[in-house]
N, C-alpha and C positions, 0 to 999 in steps of 0.2 A: 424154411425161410425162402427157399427156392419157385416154393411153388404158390406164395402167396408173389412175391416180384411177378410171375410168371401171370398171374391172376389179373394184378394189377396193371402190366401192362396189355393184357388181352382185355380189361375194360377200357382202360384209357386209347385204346385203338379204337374202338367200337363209340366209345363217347365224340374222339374225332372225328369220325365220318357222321355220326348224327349231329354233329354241328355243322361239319362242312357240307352237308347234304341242306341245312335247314338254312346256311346263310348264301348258297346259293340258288336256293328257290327265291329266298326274302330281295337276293340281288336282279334274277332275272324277272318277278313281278315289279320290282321298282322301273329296270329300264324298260317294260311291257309301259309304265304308267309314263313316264316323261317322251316315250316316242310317240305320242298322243296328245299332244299340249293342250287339242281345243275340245270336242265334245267327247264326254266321258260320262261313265255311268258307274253302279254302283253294285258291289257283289253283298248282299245281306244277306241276316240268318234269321232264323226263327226257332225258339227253341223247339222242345221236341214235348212242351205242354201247351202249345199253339198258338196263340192270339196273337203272334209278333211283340207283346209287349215288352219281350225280354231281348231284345235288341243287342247282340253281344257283339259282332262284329260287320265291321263296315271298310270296304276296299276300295279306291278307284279301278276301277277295265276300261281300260281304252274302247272305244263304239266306233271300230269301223263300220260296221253294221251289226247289227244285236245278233245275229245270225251267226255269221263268221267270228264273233269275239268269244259269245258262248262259245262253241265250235273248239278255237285255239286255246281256250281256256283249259276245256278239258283235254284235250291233245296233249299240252303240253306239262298238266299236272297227272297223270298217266305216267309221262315220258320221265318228268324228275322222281318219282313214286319206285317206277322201276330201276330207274339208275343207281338211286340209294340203296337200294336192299342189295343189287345187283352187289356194288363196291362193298356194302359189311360181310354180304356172305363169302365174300371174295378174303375179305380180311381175315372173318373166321375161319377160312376154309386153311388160310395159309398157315394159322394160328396151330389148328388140330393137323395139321401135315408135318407141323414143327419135330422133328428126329427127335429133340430133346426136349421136347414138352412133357409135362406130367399129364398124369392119367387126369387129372381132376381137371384140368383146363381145359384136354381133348373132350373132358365128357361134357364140360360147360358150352364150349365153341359147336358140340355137334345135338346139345340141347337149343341151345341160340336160334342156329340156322332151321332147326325143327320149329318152332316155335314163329319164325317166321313164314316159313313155308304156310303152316296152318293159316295165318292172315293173311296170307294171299290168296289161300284157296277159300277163306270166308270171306275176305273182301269181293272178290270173283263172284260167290252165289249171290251177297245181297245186291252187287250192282245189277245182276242179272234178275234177281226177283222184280227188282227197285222198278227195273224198264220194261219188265211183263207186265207191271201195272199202270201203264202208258208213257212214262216221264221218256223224253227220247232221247236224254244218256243221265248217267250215274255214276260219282266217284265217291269212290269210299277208301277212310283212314282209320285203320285198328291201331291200336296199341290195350295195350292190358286194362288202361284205366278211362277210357274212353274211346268212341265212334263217331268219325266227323263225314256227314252225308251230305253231298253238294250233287242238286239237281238242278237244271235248266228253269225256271219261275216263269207261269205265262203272266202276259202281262198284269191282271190284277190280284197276282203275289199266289201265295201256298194254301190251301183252304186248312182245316181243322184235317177233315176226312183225309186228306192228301199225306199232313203230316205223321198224323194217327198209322195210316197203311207204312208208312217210313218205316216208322218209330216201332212198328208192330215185326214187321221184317226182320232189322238188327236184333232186336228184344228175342228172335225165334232161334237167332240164327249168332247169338253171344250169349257169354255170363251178363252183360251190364244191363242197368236200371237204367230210367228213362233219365234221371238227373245227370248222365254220361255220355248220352245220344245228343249230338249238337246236327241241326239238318240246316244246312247251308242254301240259299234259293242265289242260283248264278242268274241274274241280268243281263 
């Protein structure tokens, strides 16, 4: 009984930081959008079978200049990427340090943090392949069940070939299908 409690709150720790990780990215893109009242632009995607027909998401960026917003966009989604992993592996860490933890939580907490390390060292090669093939930055988000690719868009959008070389990248460099790869084009 102990070690299922024990389980249960070393997920429900872990579920809280990935919500309070995700509602404050969700808060600090909102005030990025309202400190910008007048010209604004738009962050879209393209799936990862090409033609833009599959239009899945669409964000306002503030346009200080197309330059600098790309720019802070990724900077700052970078910076919430690692503070999150930062703050769970923290939590897990405390988790599997616990004196009176079970064996099976310390091996789940030091599975976790394993598991995340690996996305970070995969997410690292493909942003790095991404921009060996000219794009000039590249962020990328693993989880198990999809890979979200957000690259800089020149201005007349993502070609076929562009998305193809993306999509071909993740595909080398994960288990997942193209129907999981989402490549985001930042404006």
């Amino acid at each position: 009984m102990k070690i299922i409690k024990r389980n249960a709150i070393i997920l429900a720790a872990i579920l809280f930081v990935c919500v309070a990780v995700y509602l404050n990215w969700a808060y600090n893109r909102q005030e990025e959008t309202l400190s910008e009242p007048g010209a604004r632009e738009t962050v879209s995607a393209v799936s990862a079978e090409g033609d833009g027909e599959g239009l899945f998401y669409e964000a306002p960026v503030p346009a200080v200049s197309t330059a600098s917003a790309v720019t802070e966009y990724f900077t700052s989604a970078r910076l919430t990427r690692q503070q999150a992993r930062d703050s769970a592996i923290s939590t897990l860490r405390e988790a599997a340090e616990n004196e009176s933890a079970a064996a099976e939580a310390v091996s789940g907490a030091m599975d976790a943090i394993t598991v995340m390390a690996q996305y970070t060292v995969a997410e690292a090669e493909i942003e790095s392949l991404v921009m060996a093939k000219g794009f000039e930055d590249c962020l990328v988000f693993l989880d198990g069940q999809s890979a979200i690719v957000a690259v800089p868009a020149p201005p007349s959008g993502l070609t076929f070939t562009a998305v193809s070389r993306i999509t071909d990248i993740v595909l080398e460099k994960t288990d997942l299908n193209t129907e999981q790869i989402k490549i985001i084009e930042v404006k």
